[in-house]
N, C-alpha and C positions, 0 to 999 in steps of 0.2 A: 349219503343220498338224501339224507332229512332237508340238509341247507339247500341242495340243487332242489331238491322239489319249494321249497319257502321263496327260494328267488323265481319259479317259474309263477310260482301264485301272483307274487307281488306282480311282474309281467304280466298275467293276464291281467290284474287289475287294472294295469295301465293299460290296457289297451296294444298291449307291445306281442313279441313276438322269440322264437327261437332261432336261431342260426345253425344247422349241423354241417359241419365239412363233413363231407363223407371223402376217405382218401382213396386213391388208384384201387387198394388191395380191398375196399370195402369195408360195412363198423365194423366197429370193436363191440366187444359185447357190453361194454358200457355203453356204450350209443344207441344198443338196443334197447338198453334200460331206460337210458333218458325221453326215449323216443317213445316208449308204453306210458311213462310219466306223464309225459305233454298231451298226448289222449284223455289220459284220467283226469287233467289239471283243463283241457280245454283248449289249450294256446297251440298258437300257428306254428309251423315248423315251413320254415325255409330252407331244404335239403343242398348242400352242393355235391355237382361230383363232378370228376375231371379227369384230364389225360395226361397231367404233368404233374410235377411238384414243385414247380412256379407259380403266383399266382401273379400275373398282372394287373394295371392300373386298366383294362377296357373288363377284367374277372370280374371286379368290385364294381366297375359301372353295372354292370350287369343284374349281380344281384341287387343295387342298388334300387335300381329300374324295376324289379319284380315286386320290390318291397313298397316303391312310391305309387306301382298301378293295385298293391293290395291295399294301402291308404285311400287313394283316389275309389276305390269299389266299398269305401264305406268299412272297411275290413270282414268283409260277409262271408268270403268263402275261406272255408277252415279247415281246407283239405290242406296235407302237404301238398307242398311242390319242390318239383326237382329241378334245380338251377343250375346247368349245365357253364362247368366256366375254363373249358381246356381250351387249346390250344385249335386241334384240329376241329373237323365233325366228330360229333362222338358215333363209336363203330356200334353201338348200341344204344341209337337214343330210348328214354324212356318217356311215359305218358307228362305232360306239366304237371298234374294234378294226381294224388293216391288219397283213398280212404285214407287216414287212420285209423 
């Protein structure tokens, strides 16, 4: 956990950001660890979650697009957000944006 926390610092230095696949069945409790980390550390978290375990080339457009309108907004808002990247509608969409 020391190194995941060292590489999210260096990230926030940069300016950068996290990426969580969240899968079908929900995290893992690692991912709720990494996920309290990113709080503590300050950095963005870009959540996915989905309805397949496919990921397509329009998936990655998508959160690409989330990631270029968080660049383009100056990167100010440092709430997660949840990047929905399935197939269908999701049967549960959630909010864009959650505390951390």
């Amino acid at each position: 956990r020391f190194s995941f926390r060292f590489h999210q610092e260096e990230c926030k230095a940069a300016n950068g950001f996290m990426i969580q696949m969240e899968e079908q069945d929900g995290l893992g409790a690692g991912q709720e660890i990494e996920t309290a980390m990113a709080k503590e550390v300050g950095i963005k978290v870009f959540r996915t979650y989905t309805d397949t375990s496919n990921i397509s080339d329009h998936a990655i457009s998508t959160l690409s697009f989330s990631i270029f309108q968080w660049y383009q907004g100056a990167c100010a808002n440092m709430d997660l957000e949840n990047v929905y990247i399935g197939c269908d509608a999701p049967t549960n969409p959630r909010p864009f944006y959650e505390k951390l």
